[in-house]
DRENKEDREN-830540 format. One record per residue (C-alpha): residue number from 1; residue in one letter; z, y, x. Coordinates in pm, 1 decimal, always signed. Last residue first. Layout:
# DRENKEDREN-830540
@k->NUM, r->A, w->Z, v->Y, u->X
...
This chain:
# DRENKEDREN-830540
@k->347, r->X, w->-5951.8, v->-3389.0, u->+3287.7
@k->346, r->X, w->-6146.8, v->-3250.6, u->+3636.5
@k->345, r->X, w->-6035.3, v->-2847.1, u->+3683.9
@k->344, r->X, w->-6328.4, v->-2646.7, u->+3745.1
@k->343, r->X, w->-6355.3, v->-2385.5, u->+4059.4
@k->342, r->X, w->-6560.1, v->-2099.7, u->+3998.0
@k->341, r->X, w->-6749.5, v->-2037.3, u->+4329.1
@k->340, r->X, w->-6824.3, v->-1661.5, u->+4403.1
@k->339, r->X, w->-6889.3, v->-1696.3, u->+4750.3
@k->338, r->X, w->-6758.7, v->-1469.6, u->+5029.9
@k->337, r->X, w->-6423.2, v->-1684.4, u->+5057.5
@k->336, r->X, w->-6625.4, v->-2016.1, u->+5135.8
@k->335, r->X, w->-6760.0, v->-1758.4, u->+5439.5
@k->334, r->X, w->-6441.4, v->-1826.8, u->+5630.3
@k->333, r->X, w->-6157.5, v->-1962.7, u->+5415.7
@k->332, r->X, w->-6063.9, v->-2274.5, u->+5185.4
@k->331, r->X, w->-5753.1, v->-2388.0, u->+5071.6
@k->330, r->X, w->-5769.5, v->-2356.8, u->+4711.5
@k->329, r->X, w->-5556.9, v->-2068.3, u->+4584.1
@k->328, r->X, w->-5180.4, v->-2168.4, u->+4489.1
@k->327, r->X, w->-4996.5, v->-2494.9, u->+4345.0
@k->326, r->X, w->-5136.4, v->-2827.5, u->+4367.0
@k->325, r->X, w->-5126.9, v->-2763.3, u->+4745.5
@k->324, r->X, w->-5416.9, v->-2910.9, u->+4935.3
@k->323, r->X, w->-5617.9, v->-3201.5, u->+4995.4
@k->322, r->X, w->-5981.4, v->-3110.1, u->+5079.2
@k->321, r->X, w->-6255.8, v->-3313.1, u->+5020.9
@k->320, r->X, w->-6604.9, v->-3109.1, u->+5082.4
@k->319, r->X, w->-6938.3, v->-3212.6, u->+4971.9
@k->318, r->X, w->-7301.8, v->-3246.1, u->+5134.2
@k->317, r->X, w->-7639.1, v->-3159.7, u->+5146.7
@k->316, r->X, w->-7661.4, v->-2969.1, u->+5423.1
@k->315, r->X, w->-7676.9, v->-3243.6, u->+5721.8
@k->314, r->X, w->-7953.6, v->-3384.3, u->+5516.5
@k->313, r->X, w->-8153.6, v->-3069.0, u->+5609.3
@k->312, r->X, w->-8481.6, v->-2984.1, u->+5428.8
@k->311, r->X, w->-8573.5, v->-2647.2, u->+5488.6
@k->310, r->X, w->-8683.4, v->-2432.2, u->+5174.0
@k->309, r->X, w->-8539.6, v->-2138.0, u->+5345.8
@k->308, r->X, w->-8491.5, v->-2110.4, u->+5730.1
@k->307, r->X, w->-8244.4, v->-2334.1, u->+5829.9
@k->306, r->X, w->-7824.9, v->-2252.7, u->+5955.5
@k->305, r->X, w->-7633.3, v->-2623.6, u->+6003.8
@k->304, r->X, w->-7357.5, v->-2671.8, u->+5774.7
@k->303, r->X, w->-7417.6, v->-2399.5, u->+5518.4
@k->302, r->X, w->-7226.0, v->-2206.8, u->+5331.0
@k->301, r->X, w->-7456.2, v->-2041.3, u->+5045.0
@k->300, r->X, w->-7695.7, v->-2322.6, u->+5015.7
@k->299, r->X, w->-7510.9, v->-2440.1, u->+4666.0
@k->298, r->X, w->-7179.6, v->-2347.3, u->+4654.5
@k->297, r->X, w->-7050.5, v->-2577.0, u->+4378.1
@k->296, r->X, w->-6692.2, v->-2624.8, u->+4257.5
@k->295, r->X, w->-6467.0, v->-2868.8, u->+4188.0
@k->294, r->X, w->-6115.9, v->-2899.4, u->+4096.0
@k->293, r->X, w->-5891.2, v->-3288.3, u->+4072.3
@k->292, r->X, w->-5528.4, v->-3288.0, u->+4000.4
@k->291, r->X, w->-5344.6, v->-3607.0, u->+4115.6
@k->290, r->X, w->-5437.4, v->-3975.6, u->+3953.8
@k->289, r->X, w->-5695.5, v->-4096.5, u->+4176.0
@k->288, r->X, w->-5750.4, v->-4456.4, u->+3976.9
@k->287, r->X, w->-6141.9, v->-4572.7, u->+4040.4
@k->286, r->X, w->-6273.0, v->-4368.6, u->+3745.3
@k->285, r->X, w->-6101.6, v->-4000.0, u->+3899.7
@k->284, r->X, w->-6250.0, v->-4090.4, u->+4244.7
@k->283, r->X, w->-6631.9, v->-4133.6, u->+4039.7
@k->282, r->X, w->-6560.7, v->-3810.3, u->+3847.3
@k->281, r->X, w->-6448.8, v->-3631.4, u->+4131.5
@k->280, r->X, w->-6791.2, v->-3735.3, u->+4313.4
@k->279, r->X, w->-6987.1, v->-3665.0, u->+4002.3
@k->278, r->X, w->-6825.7, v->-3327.0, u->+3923.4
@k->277, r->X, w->-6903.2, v->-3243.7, u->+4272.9
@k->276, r->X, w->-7308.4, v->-3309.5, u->+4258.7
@k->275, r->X, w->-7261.1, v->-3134.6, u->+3926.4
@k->274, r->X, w->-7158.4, v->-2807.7, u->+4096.4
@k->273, r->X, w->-7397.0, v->-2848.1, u->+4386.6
@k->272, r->X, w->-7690.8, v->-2896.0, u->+4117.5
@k->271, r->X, w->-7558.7, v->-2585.9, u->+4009.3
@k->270, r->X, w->-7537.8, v->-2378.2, u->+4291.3
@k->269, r->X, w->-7918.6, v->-2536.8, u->+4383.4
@k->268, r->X, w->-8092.0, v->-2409.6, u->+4047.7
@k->267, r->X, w->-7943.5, v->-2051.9, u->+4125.5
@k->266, r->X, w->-8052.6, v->-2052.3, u->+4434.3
@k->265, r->X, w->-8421.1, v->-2157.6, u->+4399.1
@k->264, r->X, w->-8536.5, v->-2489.6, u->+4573.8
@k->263, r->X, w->-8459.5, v->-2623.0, u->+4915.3
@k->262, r->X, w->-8216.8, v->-2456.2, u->+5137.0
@k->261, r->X, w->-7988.7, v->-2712.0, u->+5189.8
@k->260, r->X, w->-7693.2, v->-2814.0, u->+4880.8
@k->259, r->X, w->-7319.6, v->-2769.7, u->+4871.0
@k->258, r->X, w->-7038.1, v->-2936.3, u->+4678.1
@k->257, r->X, w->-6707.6, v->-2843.8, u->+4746.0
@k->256, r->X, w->-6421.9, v->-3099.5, u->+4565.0
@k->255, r->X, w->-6066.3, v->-3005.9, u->+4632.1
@k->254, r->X, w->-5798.6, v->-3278.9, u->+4563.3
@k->253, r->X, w->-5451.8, v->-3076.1, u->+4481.6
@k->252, r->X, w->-5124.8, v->-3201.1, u->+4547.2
@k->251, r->X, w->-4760.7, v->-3161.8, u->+4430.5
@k->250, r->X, w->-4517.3, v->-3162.7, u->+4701.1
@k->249, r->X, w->-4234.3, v->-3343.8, u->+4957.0
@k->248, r->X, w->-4362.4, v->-3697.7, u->+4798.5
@k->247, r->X, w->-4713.7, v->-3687.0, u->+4795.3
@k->246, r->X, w->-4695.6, v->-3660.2, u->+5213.5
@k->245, r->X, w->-4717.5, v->-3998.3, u->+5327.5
@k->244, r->X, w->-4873.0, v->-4151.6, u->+5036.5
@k->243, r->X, w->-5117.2, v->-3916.9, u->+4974.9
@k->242, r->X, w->-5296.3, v->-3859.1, u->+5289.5
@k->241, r->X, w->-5289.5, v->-4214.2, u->+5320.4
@k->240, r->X, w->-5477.2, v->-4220.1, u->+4915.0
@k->239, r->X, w->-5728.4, v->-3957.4, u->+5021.0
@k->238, r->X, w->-5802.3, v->-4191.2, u->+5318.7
@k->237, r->X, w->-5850.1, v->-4492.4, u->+5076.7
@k->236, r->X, w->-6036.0, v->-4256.8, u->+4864.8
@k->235, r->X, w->-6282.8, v->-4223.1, u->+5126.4
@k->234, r->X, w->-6383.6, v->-4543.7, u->+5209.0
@k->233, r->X, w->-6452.1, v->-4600.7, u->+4812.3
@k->232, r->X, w->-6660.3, v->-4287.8, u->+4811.4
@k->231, r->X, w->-6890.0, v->-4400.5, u->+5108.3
@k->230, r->X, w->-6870.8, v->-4765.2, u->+4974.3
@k->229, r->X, w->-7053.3, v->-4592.7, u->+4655.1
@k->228, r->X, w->-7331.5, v->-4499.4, u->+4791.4
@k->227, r->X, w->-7573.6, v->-4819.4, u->+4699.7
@k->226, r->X, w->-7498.9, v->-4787.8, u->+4361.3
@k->225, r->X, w->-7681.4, v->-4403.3, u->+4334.7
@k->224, r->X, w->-7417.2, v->-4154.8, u->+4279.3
@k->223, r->X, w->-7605.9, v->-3917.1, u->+4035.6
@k->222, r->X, w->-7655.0, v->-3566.7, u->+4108.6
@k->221, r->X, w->-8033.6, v->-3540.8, u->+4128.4
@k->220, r->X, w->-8270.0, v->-3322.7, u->+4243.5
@k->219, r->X, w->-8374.9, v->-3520.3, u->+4544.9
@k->218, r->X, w->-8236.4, v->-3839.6, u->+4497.9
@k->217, r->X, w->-7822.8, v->-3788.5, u->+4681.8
@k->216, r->X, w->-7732.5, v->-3943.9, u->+4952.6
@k->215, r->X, w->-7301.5, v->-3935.5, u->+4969.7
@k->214, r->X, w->-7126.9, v->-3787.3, u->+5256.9
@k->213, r->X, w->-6966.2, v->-4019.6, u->+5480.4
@k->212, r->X, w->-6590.9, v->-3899.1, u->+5559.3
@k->211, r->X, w->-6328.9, v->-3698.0, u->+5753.7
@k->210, r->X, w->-6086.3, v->-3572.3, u->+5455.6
@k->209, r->X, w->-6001.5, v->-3188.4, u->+5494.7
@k->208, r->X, w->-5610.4, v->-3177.5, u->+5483.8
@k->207, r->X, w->-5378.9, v->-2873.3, u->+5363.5
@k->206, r->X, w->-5063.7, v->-2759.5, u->+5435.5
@k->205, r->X, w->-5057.5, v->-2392.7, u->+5451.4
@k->204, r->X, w->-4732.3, v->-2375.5, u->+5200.7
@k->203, r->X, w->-4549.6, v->-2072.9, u->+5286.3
@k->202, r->X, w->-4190.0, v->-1976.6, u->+5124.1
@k->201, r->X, w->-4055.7, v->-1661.2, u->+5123.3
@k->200, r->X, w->-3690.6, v->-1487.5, u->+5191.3
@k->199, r->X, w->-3550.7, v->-1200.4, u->+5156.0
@k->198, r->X, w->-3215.4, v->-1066.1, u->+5322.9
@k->197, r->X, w->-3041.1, v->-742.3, u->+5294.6
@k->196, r->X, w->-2805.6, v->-662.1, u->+5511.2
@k->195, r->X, w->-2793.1, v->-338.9, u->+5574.3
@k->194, r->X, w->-2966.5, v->-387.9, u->+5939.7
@k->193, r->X, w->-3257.1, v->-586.3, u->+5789.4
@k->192, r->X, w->-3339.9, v->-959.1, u->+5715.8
@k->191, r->X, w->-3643.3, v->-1198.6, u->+5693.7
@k->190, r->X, w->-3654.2, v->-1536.3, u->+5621.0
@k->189, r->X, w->-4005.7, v->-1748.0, u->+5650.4
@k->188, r->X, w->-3961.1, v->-2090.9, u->+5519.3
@k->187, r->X, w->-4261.4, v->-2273.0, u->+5630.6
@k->186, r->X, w->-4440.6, v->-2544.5, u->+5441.1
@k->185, r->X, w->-4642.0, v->-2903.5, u->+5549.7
@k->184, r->X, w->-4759.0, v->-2877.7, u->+5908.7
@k->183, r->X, w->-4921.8, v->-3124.9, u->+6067.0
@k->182, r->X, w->-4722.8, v->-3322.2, u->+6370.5
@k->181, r->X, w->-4928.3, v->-3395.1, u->+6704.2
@k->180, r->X, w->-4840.7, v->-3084.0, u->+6911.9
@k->179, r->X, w->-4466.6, v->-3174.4, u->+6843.4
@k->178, r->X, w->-4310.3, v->-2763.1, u->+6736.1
@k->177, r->X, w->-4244.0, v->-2451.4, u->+6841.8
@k->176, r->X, w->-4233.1, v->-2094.5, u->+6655.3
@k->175, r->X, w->-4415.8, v->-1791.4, u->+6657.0
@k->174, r->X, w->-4344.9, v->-1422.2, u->+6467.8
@k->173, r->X, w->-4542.9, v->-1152.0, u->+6397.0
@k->172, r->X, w->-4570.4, v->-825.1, u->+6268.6
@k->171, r->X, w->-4843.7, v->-661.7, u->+6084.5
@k->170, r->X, w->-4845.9, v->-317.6, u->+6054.8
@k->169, r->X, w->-4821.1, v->-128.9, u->+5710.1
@k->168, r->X, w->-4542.6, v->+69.8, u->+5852.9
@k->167, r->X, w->-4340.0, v->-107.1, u->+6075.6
@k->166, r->X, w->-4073.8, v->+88.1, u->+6098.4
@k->165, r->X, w->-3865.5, v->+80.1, u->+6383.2
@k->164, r->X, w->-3708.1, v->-226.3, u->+6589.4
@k->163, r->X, w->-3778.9, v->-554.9, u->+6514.6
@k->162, r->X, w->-3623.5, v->-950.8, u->+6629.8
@k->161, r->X, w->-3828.7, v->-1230.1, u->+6662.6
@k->160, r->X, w->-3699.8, v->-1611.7, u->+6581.8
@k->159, r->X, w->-3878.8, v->-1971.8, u->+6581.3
@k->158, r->X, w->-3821.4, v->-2318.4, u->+6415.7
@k->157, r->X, w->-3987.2, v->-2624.1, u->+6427.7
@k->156, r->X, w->-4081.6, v->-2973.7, u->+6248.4
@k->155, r->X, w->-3765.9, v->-3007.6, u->+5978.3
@k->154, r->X, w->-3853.9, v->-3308.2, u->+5829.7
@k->153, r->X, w->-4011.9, v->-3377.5, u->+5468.1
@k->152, r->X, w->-4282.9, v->-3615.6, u->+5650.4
@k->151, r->X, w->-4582.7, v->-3320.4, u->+5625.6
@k->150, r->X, w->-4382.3, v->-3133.1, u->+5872.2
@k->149, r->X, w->-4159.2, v->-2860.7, u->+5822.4
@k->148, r->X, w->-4143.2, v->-2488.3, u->+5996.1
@k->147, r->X, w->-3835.5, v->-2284.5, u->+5950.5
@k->146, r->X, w->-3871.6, v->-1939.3, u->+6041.2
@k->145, r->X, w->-3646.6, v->-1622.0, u->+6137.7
@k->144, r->X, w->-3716.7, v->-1274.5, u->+6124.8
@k->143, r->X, w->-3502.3, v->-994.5, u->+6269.9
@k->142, r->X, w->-3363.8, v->-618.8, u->+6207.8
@k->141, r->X, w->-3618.1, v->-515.1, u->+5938.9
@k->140, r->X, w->-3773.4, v->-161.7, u->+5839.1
@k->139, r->X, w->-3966.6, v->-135.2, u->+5494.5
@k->138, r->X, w->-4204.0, v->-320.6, u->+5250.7
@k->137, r->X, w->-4287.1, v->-602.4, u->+5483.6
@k->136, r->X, w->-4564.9, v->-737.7, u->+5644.8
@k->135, r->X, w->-4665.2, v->-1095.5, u->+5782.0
@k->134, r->X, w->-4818.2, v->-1259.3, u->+6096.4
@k->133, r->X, w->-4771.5, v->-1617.2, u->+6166.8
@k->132, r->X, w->-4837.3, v->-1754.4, u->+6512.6
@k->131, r->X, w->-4826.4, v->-2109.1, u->+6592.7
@k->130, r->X, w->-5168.1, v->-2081.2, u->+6820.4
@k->129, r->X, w->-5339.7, v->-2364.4, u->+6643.3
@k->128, r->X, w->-5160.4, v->-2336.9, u->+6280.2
@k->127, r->X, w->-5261.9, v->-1921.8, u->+6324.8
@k->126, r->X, w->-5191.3, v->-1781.2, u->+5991.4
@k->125, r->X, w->-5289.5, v->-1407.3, u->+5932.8
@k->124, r->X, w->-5648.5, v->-1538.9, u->+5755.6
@k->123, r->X, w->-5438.9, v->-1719.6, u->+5505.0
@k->122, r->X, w->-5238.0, v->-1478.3, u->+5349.2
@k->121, r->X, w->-4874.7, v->-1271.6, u->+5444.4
@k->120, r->X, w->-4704.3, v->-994.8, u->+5206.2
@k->119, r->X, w->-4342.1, v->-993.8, u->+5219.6
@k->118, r->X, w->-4116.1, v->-719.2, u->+4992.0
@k->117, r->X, w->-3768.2, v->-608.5, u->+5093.5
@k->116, r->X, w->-3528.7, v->-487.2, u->+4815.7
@k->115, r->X, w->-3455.1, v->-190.6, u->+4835.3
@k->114, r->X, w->-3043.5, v->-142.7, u->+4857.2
@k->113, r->X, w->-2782.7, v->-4.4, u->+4680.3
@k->112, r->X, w->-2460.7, v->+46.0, u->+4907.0
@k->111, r->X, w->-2098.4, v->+96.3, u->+4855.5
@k->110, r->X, w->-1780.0, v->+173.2, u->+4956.8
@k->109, r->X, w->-1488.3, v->+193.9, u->+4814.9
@k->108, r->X, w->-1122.1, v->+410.1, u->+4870.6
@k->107, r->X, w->-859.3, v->+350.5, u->+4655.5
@k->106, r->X, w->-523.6, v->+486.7, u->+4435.4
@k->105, r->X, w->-299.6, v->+338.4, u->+4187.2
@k->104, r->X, w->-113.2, v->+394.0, u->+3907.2
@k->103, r->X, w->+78.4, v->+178.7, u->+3664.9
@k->102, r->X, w->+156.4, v->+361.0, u->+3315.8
@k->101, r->X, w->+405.5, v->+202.1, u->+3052.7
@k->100, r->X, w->+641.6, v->-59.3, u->+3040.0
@k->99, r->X, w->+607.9, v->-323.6, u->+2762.6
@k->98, r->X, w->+280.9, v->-361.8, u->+2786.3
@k->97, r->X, w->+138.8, v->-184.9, u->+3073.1
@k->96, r->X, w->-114.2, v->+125.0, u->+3042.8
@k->95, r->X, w->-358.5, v->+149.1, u->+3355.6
@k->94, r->X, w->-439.2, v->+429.9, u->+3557.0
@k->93, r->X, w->-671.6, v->+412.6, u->+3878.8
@k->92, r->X, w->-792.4, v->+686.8, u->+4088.5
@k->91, r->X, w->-1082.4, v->+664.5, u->+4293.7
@k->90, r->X, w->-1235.6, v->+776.0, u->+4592.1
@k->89, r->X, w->-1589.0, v->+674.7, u->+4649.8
@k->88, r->X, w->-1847.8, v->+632.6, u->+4921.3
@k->87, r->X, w->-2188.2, v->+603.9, u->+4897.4
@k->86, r->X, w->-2470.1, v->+393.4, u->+5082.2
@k->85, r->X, w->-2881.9, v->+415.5, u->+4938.8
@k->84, r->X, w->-3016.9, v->+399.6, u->+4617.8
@k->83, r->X, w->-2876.5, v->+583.1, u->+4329.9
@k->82, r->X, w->-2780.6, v->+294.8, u->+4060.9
@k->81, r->X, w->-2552.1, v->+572.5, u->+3843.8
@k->80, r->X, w->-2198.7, v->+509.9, u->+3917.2
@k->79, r->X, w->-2019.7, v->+165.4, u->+3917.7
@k->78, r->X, w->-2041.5, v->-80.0, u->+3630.7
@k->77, r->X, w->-1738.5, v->-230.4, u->+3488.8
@k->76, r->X, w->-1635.3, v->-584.0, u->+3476.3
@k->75, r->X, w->-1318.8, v->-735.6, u->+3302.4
@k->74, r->X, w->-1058.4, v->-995.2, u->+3340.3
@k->73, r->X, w->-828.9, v->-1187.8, u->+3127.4
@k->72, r->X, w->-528.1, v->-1361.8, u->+3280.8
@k->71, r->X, w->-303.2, v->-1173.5, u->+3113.3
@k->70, r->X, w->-461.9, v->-1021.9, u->+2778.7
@k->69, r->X, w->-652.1, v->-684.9, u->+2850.7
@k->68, r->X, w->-676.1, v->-390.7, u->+2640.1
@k->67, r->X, w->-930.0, v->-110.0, u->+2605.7
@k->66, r->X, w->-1181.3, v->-30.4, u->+2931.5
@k->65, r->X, w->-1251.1, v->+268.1, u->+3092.2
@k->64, r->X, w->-1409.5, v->+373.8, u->+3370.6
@k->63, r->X, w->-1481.8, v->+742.0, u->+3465.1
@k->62, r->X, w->-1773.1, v->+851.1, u->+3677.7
@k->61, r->X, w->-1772.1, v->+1207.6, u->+3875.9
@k->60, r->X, w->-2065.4, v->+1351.8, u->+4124.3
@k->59, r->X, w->-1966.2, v->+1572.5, u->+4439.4
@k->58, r->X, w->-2215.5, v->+1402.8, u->+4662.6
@k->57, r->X, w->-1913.9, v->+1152.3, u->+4835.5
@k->56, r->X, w->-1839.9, v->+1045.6, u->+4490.8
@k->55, r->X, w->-1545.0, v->+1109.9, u->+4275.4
@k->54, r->X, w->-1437.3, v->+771.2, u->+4042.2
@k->53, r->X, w->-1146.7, v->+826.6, u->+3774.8
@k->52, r->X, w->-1080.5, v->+450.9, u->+3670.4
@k->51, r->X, w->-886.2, v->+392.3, u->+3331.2
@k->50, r->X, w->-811.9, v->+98.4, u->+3169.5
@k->49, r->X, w->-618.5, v->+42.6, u->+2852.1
@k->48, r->X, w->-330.5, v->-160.5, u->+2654.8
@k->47, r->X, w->-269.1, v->-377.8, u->+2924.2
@k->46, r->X, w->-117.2, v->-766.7, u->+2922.8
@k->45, r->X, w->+14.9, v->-898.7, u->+3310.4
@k->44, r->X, w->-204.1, v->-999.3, u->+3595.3
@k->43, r->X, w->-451.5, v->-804.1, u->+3441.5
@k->42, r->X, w->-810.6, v->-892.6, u->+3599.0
@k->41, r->X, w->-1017.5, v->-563.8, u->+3730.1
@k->40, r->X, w->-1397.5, v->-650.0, u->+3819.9
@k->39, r->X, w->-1527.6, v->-402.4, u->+3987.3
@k->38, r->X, w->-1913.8, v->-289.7, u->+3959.9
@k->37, r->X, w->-2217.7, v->-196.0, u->+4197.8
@k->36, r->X, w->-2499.2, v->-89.5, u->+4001.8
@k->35, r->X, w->-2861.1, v->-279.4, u->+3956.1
@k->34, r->X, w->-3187.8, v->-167.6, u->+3987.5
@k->33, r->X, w->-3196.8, v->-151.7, u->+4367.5
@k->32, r->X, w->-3076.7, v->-463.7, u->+4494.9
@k->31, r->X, w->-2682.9, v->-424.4, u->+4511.1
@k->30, r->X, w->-2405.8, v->-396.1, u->+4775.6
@k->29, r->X, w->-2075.3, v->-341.4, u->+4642.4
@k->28, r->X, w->-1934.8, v->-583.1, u->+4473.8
@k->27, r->X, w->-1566.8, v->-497.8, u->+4431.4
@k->26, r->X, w->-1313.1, v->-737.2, u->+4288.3
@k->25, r->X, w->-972.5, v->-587.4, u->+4184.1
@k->24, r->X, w->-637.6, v->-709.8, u->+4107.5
@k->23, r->X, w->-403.5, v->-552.1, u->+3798.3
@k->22, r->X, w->-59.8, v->-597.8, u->+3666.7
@k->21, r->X, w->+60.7, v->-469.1, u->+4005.4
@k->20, r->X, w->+416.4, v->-407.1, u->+4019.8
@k->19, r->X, w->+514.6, v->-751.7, u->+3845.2
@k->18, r->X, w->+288.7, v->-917.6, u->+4124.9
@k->17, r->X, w->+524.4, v->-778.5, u->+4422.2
@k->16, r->X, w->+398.1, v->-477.7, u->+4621.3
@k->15, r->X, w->+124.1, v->-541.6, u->+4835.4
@k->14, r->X, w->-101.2, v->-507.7, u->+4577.8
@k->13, r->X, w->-411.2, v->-846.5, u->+4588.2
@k->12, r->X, w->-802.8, v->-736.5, u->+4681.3
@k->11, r->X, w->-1056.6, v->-954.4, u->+4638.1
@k->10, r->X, w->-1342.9, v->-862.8, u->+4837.5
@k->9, r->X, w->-1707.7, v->-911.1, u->+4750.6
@k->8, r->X, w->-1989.6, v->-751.5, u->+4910.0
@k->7, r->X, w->-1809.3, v->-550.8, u->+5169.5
@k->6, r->X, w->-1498.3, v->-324.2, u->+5091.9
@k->5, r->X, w->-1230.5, v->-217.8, u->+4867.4
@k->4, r->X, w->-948.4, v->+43.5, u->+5050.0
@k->3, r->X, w->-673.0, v->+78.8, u->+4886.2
@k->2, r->X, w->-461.1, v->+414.4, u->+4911.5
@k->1, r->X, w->-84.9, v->+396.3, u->+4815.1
């Protein structure tokens, strides 16, 4: 009798009565590159050895073997060599019975090692306006599907695209729907091939810049002055909404830019844009704000309104609060990414 053992895991009983077959098999064939299909064999009744003589479809030979089994107990042995890609094997099976001697068999498997599939997206391939996500992947899929949530923990939108080819290093895409008024908090991005094999990432491009006052700062000077304070305290009760609605479903980050306008030397003006920031977070940290706090200083590098040099412009001399993901790069893009802002964690 030939048996045939297929799929990812099949458990496979003799058609003959139990006492004819003191062993059942479980085949898992597919595999992630890096790893070898195997069977597990479990005696049915007590063997003194296991053998599996294994030909494969390229002309290359494995044997199994294994010493005694009790009844009940099982065993798992690895299957040929890890070469990626499908195979097919014929195999035949010999097993010494306790009390009665050699049991044969005969079967057919399948198998199939596969790559695994490897997702790149960033930032700048996001589109939270347009709901468009673009994303590569490390060889040919069948379809993508998406889960988008919102920043209450619910499930906000979904969408689907389906792929033909190989992409190459292309960017593909995918879009969903969703409530034009709902933020979004994470996306589950799933992808899949014809084999398949399945990966799946998770996105978190929540983030939320705080509308507020900025603080007026003495010229040359980084010290809140008492009369600014009701800016700060206004905005930590908006940091604190953000918070309380969406603190729950993940771990967040407070993000602290300080900048400066164009007067006075570069250098001098990153870091009186650094210290500008650490007095801010240092101010939110003293009235309670309890999450993780980073700051950084970008001086008259990223300007609000464009001056000539050594132009005085209040609307430059200001400071970023971003929420974001405690987890992950800080949420900032555009020409904050040209800048080579160290970002300091607050204790």
């Amino acid at each position: 009798m030939v048996r045939w053992l297929l799929g990812l895991s099949v458990v496979l009983f003799g058609i003959a009565t139990a006492a004819a077959q003191p062993v059942r098999y479980e085949l898992r064939g597919a595999v992630p590159v890096g790893e070898k299909p195997a069977i597990k064999f479990t005696a049915a009744q007590a063997v003194t050895s296991l053998q599996l003589e294994l030909s494969r479809d390229d002309g290359k030979k494995f044997t199994l073997k294994h010493r005694a089994l009790a009844s009940g107990q099982s065993v798992t042995l690895a299957v040929g060599d890890g070469k990626p890609g499908n195979a097919a094997y014929k195999g035949a099976l010999t097993v010494q019975v306790v009390g009665q001697g050699p049991w044969r068999d005969q079967f057919t498997f399948e198998t199939a090692v596969r790559a695994p599939i490897k997702v790149k997206y960033d930032a700048d391939h996001l589109d939270l306006d347009k709901r468009v996500l673009q994303f590569k992947v490390s060889r040919a899929i069948e379809k993508a599907e998406l889960i988008v949530v919102g920043e209450n923990g619910n499930d906000l939108g979904s969408g689907a695209a389906s792929f033909t080819g190989d992409p190459g290093d292309k960017w593909l895409a995918i879009s969903w729907t969703q409530p034009p008024t709902m933020r979004v908090l994470s996306m589950k991005l799933r992808v899949s091939a014809a084999d398949g094999t399945v990966s799946t990432v998770e996105l978190i491009p929540w983030s939320v810049a705080i509308d507020h006052e900025d603080v007026t700062f003495a010229t040359d000077s980084a010290v809140v002055r008492p009369g600014e304070t009701a800016k700060l305290d206004a905005s930590l009760v908006k940091i604190a909404e953000v918070i309380k609605t969406s603190g729950k479903f993940m771990k967040m980050r407070l993000y602290i830019a300080g900048h400066t306008d164009t007067v006075g030397a570069g250098p001098k003006n990153r870091k009186l844009s650094v210290d500008r920031a650490l007095a801010i977070g240092a101010y939110f940290r003293k009235k309670g704000l309890s999450i993780p706090v980073a700051v950084a200083g970008f001086g008259e590098d990223v300007l609000a309104v464009k001056t000539a040099d050594n132009t005085d412009e209040a609307a430059n001399r200001r400071a970023d609060y971003v929420l974001g993901p405690a987890a992950g790069s800080p949420p900032f893009k555009g020409p904050y990414l040209r800048v080579k802002a160290g970002w300091k964690q607050l204790p």
